[in-house]
C-alpha positions, 0 to 999 in steps of 0.5 A, a space after each residue: 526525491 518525493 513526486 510533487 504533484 501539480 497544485 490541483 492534485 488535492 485529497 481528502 482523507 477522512 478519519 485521522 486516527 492511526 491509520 487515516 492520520 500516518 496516510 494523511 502525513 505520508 501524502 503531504 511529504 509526498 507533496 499532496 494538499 491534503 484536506 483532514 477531516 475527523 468528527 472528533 477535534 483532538 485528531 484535528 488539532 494534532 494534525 493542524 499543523 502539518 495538514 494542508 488543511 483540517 475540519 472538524 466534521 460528522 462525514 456521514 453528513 452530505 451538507 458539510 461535505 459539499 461546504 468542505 468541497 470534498 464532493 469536487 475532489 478526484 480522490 478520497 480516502 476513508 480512514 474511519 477506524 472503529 465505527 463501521 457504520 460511519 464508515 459504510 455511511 461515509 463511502 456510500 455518501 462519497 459514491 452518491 457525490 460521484 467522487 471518482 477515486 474512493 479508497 477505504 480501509 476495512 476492519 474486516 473481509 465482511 466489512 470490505 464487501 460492504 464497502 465495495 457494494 456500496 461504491 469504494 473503488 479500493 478496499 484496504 484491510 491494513 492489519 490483515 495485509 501486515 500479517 500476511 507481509 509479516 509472515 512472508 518475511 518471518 523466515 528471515 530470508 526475505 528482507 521485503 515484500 511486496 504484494 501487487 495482486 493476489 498472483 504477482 509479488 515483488 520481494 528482496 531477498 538473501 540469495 539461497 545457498 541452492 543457487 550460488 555459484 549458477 547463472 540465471 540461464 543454468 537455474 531455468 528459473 522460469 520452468 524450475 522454480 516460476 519466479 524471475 530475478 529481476 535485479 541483482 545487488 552485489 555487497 557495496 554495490 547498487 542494484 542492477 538489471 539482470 540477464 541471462 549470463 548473470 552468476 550468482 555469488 554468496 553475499 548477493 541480494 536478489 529483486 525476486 518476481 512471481 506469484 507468491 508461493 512460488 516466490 516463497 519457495 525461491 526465497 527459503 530453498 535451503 
């Protein structure tokens, strides 16, 4: 079940193209009161109904913002798409607002730069980070992946043939390979804590944690 934030926990998303648009829907299932904002009305309109609130606004404009109570809010999200101008304009605005939280979507690593200098506190560059998580998951062994830092993963795999019928304690999975199996899947089974004495059998699905070439090289040893 979805955590439903308490009735102040409010955000605005700006921009609701595809990218500003899904977050914005996400974050209402998750119980946010979400404000959309977009200059052009036809991605205000179709998120009418399913948004706390909608606007049609120009975000590089302080006025309209301030009128919107953007500026009052903890977390805002830039979610501009194409106009990279709009975008930097629009974070360096919420900066000079003293929003607390501002996330950006980038469409490059040039572009993600310049939104941190000029203030936002987290930068996403969608399309890269799927990329980089559909790579990570082409080799078929890896059913998910998740990227926490640039030296720490989580991801969900099949088990290696390499490993079956050992404990965790018999593979020294630290020392051996630098990743720790954090919990174990027996087929019809739940997930469960691991520990030392856990044996691994063909079937299982492993929650695999480490850094993400070492995790890699678990989750694809042959």
């Amino acid at each position: 079940m979805a955590r439903k934030p308490a009735t102040h926990e409010r955000i605005a998303v700006l921009g609701l193209g595809r990218f500003g648009g899904s977050l914005a829907l996400e974050l209402t299932h998750q119980g946010w009161e979400v404000i959309g904002i977009d200059a052009d009305p036809r991605p205000v309109q179709a998120h009418a109904d399913a948004l706390a609130h909608t606007a049609v606004a120009d975000t590089t404009d302080e006025e309209a913002l301030r009128q919107l109570g953007v500026h009052e809010l903890t977390n805002v999200v830039v979610g501009i798409g194409t106009d990279i101008q709009a975008s930097i304009m629009t974070a360096s605005l919420l900066t000079d607002l003293g929003v607390p939280h501002i996330l950006a979507k980038a469409l490059s690593p040039q572009h993600a730069t310049i939104l941190r200098r000029v203030g936002a506190h987290r930068v996403v560059l969608p399309e890269q980070e799927m990329g980089e998580r559909m790579a990570h998951l082409v080799t078929g062994q890896i059913l998910n992946f998740i990227q926490f830092d640039d030296d720490y993963v989580l991801a969900k795999t099949r088990v290696p043939e390499a490993v079956i019928g050992q404990t965790l304690a018999d593979m020294e999975l630290r020392g051996t390979y630098g990743v720790t199996v954090m919990s174990i899947k027996r087929p019809g089974e739940r997930f469960t804590h691991t520990t030392a004495a856990t044996t691994i059998y063909a079937g299982d699905m492993l929650i695999v944690a480490g850094d993400p070439r070492s995790v890699q090289a678990f989750c694809t040893l042959p």
